[in-house]
C-alpha positions as CSV (number, residue, x, y, z in Angstrom):
1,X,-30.3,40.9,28.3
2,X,-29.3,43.0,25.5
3,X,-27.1,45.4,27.9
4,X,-23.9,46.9,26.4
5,X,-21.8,45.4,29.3
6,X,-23.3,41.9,29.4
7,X,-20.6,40.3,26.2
8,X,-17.7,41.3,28.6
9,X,-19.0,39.8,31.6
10,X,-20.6,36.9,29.9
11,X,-17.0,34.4,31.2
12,X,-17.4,35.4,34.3
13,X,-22.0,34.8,34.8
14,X,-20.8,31.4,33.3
15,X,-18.0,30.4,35.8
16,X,-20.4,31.6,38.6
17,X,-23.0,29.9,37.5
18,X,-20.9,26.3,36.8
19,X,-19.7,27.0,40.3
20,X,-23.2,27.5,42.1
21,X,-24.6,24.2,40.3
22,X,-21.2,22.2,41.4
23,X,-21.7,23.1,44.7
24,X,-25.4,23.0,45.2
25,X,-26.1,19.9,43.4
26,X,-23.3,18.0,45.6
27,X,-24.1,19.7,48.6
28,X,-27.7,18.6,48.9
29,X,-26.8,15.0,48.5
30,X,-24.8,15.9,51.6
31,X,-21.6,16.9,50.7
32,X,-20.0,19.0,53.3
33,X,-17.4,21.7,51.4
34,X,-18.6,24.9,51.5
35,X,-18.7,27.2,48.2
36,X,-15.7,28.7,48.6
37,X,-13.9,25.4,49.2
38,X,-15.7,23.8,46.0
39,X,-14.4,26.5,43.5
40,X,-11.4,26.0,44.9
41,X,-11.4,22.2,44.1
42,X,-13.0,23.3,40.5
43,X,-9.7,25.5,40.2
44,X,-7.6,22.5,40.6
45,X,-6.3,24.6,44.0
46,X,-5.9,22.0,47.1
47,X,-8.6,22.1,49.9
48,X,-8.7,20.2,53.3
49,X,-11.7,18.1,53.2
50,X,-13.0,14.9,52.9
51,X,-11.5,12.3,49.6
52,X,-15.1,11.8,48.7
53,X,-16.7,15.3,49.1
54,X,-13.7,16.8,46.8
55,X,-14.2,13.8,44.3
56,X,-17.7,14.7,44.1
57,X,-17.1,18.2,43.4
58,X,-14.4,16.6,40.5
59,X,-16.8,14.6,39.1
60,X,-19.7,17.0,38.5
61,X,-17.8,19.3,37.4
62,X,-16.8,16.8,34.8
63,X,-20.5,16.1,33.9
64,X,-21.5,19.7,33.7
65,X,-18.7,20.1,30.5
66,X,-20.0,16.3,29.2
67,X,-23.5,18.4,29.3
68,X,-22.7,21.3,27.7
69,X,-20.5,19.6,24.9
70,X,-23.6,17.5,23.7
71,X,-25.9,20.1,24.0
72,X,-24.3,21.9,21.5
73,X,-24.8,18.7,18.6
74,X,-27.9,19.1,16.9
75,X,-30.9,16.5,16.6
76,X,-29.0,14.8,19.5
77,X,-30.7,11.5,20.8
78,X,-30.0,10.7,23.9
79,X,-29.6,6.6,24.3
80,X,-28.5,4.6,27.4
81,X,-25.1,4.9,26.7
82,X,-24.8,8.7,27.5
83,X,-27.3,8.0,30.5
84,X,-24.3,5.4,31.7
85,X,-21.8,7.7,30.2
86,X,-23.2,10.5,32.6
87,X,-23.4,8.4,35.5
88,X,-20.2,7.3,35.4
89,X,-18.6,10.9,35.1
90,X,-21.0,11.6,38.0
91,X,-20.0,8.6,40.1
92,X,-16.2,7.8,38.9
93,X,-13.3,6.6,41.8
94,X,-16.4,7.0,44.6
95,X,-18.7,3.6,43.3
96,X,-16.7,0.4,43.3
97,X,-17.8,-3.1,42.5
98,X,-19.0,-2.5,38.5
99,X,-21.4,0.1,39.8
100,X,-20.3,3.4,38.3
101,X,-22.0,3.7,34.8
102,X,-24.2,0.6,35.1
103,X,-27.9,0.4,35.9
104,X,-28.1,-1.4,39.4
105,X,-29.8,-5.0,40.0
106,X,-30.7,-4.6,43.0
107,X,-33.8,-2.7,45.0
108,X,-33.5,0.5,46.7
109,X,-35.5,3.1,48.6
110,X,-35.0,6.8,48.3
111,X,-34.7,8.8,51.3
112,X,-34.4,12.2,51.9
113,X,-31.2,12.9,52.9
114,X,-31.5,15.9,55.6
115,X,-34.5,13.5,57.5
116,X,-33.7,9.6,56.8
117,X,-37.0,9.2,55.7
118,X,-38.0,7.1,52.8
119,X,-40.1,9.4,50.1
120,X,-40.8,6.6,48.2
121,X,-39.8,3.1,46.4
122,X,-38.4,3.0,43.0
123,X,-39.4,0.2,40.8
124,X,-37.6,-3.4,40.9
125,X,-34.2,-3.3,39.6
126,X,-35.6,-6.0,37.1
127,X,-37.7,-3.0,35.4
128,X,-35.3,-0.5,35.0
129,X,-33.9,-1.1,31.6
130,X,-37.5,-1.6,30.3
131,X,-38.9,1.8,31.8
132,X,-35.9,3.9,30.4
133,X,-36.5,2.4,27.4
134,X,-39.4,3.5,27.3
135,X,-38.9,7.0,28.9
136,X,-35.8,7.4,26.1
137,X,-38.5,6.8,23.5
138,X,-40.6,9.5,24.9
139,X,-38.0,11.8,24.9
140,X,-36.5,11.0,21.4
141,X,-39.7,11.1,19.7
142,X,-40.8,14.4,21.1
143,X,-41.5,17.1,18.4
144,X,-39.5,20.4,18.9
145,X,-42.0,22.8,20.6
146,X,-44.7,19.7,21.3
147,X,-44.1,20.6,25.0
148,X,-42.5,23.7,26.2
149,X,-38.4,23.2,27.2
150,X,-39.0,24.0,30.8
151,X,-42.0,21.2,31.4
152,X,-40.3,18.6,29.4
153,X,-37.0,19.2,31.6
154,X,-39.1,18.8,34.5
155,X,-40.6,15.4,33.6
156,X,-37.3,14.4,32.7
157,X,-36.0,15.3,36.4
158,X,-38.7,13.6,38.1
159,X,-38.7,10.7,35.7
160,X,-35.1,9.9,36.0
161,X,-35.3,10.2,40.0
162,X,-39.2,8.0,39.8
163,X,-37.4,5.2,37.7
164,X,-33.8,5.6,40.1
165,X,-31.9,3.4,37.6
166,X,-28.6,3.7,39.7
167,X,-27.6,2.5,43.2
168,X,-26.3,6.1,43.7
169,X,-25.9,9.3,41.8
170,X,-29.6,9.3,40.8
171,X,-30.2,13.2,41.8
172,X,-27.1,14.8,40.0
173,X,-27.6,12.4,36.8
174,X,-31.7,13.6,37.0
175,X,-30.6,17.4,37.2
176,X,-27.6,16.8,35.0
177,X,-30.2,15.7,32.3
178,X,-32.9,18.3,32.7
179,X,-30.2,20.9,32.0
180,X,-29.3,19.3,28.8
181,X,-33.3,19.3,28.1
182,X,-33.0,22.4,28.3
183,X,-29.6,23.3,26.7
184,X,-31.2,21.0,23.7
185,X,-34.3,22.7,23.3
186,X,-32.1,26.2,22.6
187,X,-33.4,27.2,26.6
188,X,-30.0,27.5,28.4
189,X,-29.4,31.6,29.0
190,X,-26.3,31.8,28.0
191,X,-25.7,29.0,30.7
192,X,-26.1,31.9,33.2
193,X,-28.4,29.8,35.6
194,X,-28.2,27.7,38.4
195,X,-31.5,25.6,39.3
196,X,-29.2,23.8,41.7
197,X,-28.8,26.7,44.0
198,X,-33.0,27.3,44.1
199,X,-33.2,23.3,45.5
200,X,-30.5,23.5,47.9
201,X,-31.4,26.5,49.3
202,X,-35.0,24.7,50.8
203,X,-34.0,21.2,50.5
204,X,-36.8,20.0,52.2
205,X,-39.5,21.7,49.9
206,X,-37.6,20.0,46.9
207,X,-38.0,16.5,48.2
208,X,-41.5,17.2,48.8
209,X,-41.9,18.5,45.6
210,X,-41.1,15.5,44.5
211,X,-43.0,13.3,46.3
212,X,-46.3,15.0,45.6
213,X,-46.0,13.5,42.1
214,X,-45.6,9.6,43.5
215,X,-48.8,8.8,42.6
216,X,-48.5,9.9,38.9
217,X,-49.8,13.5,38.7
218,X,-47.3,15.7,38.3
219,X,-49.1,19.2,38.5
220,X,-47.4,20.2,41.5
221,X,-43.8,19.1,40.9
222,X,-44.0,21.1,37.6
223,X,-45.4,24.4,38.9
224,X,-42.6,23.9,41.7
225,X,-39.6,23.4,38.7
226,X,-41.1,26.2,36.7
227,X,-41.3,28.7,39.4
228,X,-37.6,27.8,40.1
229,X,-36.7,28.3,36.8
230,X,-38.3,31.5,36.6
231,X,-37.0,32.7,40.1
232,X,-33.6,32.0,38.9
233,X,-33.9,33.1,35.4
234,X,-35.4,36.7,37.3
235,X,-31.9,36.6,39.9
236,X,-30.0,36.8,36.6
237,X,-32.0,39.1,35.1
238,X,-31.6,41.7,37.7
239,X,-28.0,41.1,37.8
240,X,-27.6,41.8,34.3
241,X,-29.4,45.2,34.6
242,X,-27.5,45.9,38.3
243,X,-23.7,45.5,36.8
244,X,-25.4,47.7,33.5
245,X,-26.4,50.4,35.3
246,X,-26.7,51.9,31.8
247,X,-29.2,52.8,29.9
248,X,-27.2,55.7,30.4
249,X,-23.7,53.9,29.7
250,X,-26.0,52.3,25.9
251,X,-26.3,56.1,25.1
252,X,-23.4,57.5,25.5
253,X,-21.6,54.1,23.9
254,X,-23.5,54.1,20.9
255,X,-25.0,50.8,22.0
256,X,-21.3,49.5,21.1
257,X,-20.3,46.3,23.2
258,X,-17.8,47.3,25.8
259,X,-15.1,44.7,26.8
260,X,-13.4,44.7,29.8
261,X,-10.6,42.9,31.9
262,X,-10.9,40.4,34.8
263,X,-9.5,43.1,36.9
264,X,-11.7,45.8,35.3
265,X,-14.8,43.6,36.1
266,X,-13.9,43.6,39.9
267,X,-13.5,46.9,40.2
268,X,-17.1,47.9,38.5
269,X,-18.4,45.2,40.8
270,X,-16.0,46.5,44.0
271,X,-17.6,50.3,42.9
272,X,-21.6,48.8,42.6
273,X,-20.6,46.9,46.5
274,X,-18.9,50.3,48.0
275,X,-20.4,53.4,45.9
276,X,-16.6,54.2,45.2
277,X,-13.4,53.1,45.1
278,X,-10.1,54.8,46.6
279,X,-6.3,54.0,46.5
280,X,-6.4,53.1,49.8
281,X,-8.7,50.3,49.0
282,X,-6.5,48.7,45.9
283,X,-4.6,46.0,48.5
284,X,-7.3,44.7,49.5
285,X,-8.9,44.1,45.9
286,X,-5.4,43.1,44.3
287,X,-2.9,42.2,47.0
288,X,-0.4,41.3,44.7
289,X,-1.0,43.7,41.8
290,X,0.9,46.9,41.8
291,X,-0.9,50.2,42.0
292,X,0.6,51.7,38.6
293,X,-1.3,48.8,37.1
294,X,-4.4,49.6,38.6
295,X,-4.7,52.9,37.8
296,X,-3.9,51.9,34.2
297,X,-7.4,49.7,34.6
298,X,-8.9,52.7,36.1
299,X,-7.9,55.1,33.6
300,X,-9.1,52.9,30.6
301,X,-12.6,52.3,32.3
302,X,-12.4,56.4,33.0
303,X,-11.5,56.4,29.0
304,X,-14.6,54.3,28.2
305,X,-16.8,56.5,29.6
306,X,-17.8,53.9,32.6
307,X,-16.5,55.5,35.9
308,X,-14.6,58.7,36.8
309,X,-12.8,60.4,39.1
310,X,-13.7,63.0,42.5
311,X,-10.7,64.7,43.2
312,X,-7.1,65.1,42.5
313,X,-5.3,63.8,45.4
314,X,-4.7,60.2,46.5
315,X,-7.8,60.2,48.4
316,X,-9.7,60.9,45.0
317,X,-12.9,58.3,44.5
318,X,-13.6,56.6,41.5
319,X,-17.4,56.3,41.3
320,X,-19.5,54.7,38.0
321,X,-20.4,57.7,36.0
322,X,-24.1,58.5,36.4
C-alpha cells in the first residue's frame, strides 16, 4: 500500500468504506434503504424511507465515529459502560422502555433474520452481567500479540452475539466491537475495510458461521472471519494498485506523494471506468461545474505527469499516461 496516489485518495477509501459498513451492517438486520439511499442519510441529505430504517443508518453511523475515537486512546480498557455506551448510540430514539444502553432482564432467542428460524438460545438474562464480566476480563487482561488481532476480534464477535446482552442491537454492537479489536490492536488499514459488506453479501453463510460454534468450538467461525478479513483486506488491495496504475507514475514522480482534488479523483476514476475522457462527457461527471474549471483539473493532472491529451480539438481524449 505504499503507492504514490494512495495519501490523496486515502478521504475518499475511508468515506467508502464508513459507508459500505453503515449500510451492510443495518441492512442485514433487515433494514430496507438501499446504498445509495444510506449515504445519502450519512450526508445529512433527506431520503424517502422508513423513520426506523433512516434512524438506524443515524445511529451506526454514530457508533462507527464512537469506534474510531476510542480506538485511537492507548492501553484502552473496555468496561460495561462503553458496551452500554455503544449500545445506546447503536439503539437511540428506536428502543423505548429503559432499553437502549441497558443489558436486558428478560430471555430471548436469536433468529436468523432472512428465515425466522431460531439459531440458538442465549443464556438467562440473569447471567448476562456475570458472563461479560467475565468475557471483559478476558479481553482486558490479554497480552498485546498473545493472540493475533484478527482471531481475538473474532471471539469477540461471536462472544458478544453467544452472551446477547441486549434485547436488540446485539449484531451491530458485536461487529462494532470486533472492529475496535482490531483498531486497538494497531490492525485497522487505514480504516479502508468493510467486513460488513463480506456478511451481507451471503447472509445466510454468516449465520451459519455462527452457529457452527454453539456448542463451544469455534474452529469454523474463525476460519470463516479470517477468510473474510483477508478477502476484504485483498478487494482493497487490488484497488489501491488499480487507481495507482503506476509503478510507472512512482518513477517518473520520484516516488513523491501526489495530492489531488475531489474532482481530480473522479476523473482518474471516470478515465480507469471509460479508458478516456472527452469534453463531451464533462456534464455528465459535473453537471453543475463549468467546463473552464474542468479543464483547469485536467491540465494540472496533465502537469503532474498523470494523464494527457490525444488531439487538439474538442473531441481530444484525455487518457492516464502509460
Amino acid at each position: 500500500m505504499n503507492a504514490p496516489l494512495v495519501p490523496a485518495w486515502e478521504k475518499k477509501f475511508r468515506e467508502e468504506a464508513i459507508v459500505r459498513t453503515v449500510h451492510h451492517g443495518t441492512h442485514i438486520e433487515g433494514n430496507e434503504l438501499n446504498r445509495t439511499e444510506a449515504e445519502k442519510v450519512i450526508k445529512g441529505e433527506s431520503v424517502v424511507g422508513r423513520a426506523r430504517d433512516i434512524q438506524e443508518v443515524i445511529n451506526y453511523r454514530g457508533v462507527l465515529s464512537y469506534i474510531e475515537e476510542l480506538g485511537k486512546k492507548s492501553d484502552l480498557k473496555i468496561s460495561k459502560e462503553i458496551l452500554k455506551k455503544i449500545h445506546q448510540l447503536t439503539t437511540q430514539k428506536i428502543l423505548d422502555g429503559g432499553k437502549s444502553g441497558n443489558f436486558r432482564n428478560t430471555g430471548v432467542v436469536v433468529k436468523n433474520s432472512l428465515t425466522g428460524e431460531i439459531t440458538f438460545r442465549p443464556p438467562p438474562a440473569v447471567e448476562v452481567e456475570y458472563q461479560i464480566d467475565d468475557f471483559l476480563m478476558w479481553f482486558n487482561k490479554l497480552f498485546k500479540d498473545e493472540v493475533h488481532p484478527v482471531l481475538k476480534a473474532g471471539v469477540v464477535h461471536y462472544e458478544l452475539v453467544r452472551i446477547h446482552p441486549y434485547v436488540d442491537g446485539n449484531g451491530r454492537v458485536a461487529r462494532s466491537m470486533a472492529t475496535l479489536s482490531l483498531f486497538m490492536d494497531n490492525y485497522d488499514i487505514k480504516k479502508f475495510f468493510s467486513l460488513e459488506e463480506y456478511y451481507d453479501r451471503d447472509a445466510e453463510r454468516y449465520y451459519e458461521a455462527l452457529k457452527t460454534a454453539e456448542g463451544g468450538n469455534l474452529t469454523d467461525w474463525l476460519e470463516y472471519f479470517s477468510v473474510g478479513l483477508a478477502i476484504e483486506l485483498n478487494r482493497i488491495k487490488e484497488k489501491i494498485q488499480r487507481l495507482s496504475t503506476d509503478l510507472h507514475f512512482k518513477e517518473k514522480l520520484g516516488g513523491k506523494q501526489v495530492f489531488l482534488t475531489e474532482r481530480q479523483i473522479a476523473i482518474i476514476e471516470y478515465i480507469q471506468r471509460a479508458g478516456f475522457l472527452q469534453n463531451s462527457a464533462f456534464s455528465d461527471l459535473f453537471p453543475k461545474i463549468s467546463e473552464d474549471t474542468i479543464l483547469r483539473d485536467i491540465q494540472d493532472l496533465i502537469k503532474k505527469g498523470i494523464i494527457r491529451k490525444e488531439g487538439k480539438t474538442k473531441a481530444a481524449r484525455y487518457i492516464l499516461r502509460a
